[in-house]
C-alpha positions in Angstrom: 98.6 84.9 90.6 98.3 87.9 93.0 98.8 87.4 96.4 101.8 84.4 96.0 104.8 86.7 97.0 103.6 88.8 99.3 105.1 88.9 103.2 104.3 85.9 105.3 106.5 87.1 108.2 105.4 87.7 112.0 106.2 90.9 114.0 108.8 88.7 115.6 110.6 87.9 112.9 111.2 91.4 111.6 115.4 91.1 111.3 114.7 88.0 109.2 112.8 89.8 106.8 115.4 92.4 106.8 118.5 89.8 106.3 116.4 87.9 103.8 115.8 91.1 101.7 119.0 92.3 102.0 121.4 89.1 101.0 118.8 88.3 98.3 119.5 91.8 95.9 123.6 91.3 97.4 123.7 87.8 95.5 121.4 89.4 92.6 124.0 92.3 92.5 127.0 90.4 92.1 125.4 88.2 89.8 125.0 91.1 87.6 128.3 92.3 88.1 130.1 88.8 87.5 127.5 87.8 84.6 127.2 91.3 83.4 123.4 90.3 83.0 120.9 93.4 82.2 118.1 91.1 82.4 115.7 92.4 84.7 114.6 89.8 87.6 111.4 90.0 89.8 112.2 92.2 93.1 111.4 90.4 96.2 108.5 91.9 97.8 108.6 93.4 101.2 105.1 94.8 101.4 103.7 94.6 105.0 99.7 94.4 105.0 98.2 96.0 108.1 94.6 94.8 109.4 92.4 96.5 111.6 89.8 95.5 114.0 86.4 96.6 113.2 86.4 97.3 117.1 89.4 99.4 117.2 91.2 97.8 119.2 94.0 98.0 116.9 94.1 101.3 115.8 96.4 102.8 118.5 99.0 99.9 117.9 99.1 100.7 114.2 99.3 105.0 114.6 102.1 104.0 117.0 103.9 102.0 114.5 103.5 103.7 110.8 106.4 106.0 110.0 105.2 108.0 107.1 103.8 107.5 103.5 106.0 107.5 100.4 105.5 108.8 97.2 108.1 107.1 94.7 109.5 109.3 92.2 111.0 106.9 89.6 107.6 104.8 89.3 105.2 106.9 90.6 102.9 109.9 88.7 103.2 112.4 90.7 99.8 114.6 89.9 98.1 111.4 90.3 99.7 109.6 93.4 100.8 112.8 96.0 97.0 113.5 95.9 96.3 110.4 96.7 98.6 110.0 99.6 97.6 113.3 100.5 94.3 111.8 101.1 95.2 109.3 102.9 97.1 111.4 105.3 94.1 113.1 105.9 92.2 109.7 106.6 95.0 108.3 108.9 95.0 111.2 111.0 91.4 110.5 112.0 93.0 107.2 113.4 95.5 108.6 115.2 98.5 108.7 113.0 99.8 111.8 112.3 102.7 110.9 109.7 104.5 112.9 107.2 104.7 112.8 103.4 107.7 111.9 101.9 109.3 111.4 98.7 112.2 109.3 97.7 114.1 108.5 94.3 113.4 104.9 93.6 115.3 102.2 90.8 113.0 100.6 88.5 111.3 97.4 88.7 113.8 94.9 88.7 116.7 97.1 88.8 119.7 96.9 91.7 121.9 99.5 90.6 122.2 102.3 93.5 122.2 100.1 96.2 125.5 99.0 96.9 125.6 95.9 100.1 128.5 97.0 100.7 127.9 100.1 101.8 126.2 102.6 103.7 122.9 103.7 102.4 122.2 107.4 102.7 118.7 108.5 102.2 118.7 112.4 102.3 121.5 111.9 99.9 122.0 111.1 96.0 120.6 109.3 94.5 117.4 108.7 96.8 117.2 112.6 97.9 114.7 111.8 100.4 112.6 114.9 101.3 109.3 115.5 103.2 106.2 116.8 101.2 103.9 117.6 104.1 104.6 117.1 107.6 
């Protein structure tokens, strides 16, 4: 049923969200190195829906707070999707966000095998080599 995992987290409870995210692919992790599982399990969302005020009253809060779009290499169709995003740059702008392009090397669906918890994650670096399409 769409809509039954998505975010249900207030602004205030941002580190939650984080923490919650972040122990649930650690225990998935070792589970899959303890089990030796290849079984792919559902990812835990962490998509956060924005809405605006017809007014907009609320566009200055949301240019202020959106970082950039993201194309995804791994899942994504590049000739299809950078367009796209492209697009939508060009739309945001008009709202005040002026936000890059990026794109980043992503796992599969269900997959938890370059993210160590452990460690350190490195974006710019293998094996995400995060790098800006368009400024």
């Amino acid at each position: 049923m769409p809509g039954t995992r998505q975010c249900k987290y207030k602004r205030s409870q941002r580190d939650l969200l984080i923490s919650v995210t972040r122990e649930y692919h650690r225990r998935r992790q070792i589970d899959r190195l303890t089990t030796h599982r290849t079984d792919h399990e559902p990812t835990n969302e962490n998509e956060i829906n924005v809405y605006l005020e017809p007014d907009g009253s609320t566009q200055a809060d949301f240019a202020h707070n959106l970082v950039g779009l993201v194309f995804f290499r791994t899942t994504g169709d590049y000739s299809r999707h950078v367009p796209a995003l492209k697009s939508l740059k060009t739309k945001l702008l008009a709202l005040g966000a002026d936000v890059p392009l990026y794109a980043i090397t992503n796992e599969r669906p269900g997959d938890i095998l370059h993210w160590q918890y452990e460690e350190r994650i490195q974006l710019r670096q293998k094996p995400y080599s995060l790098e800006v399409i368009e400024a």
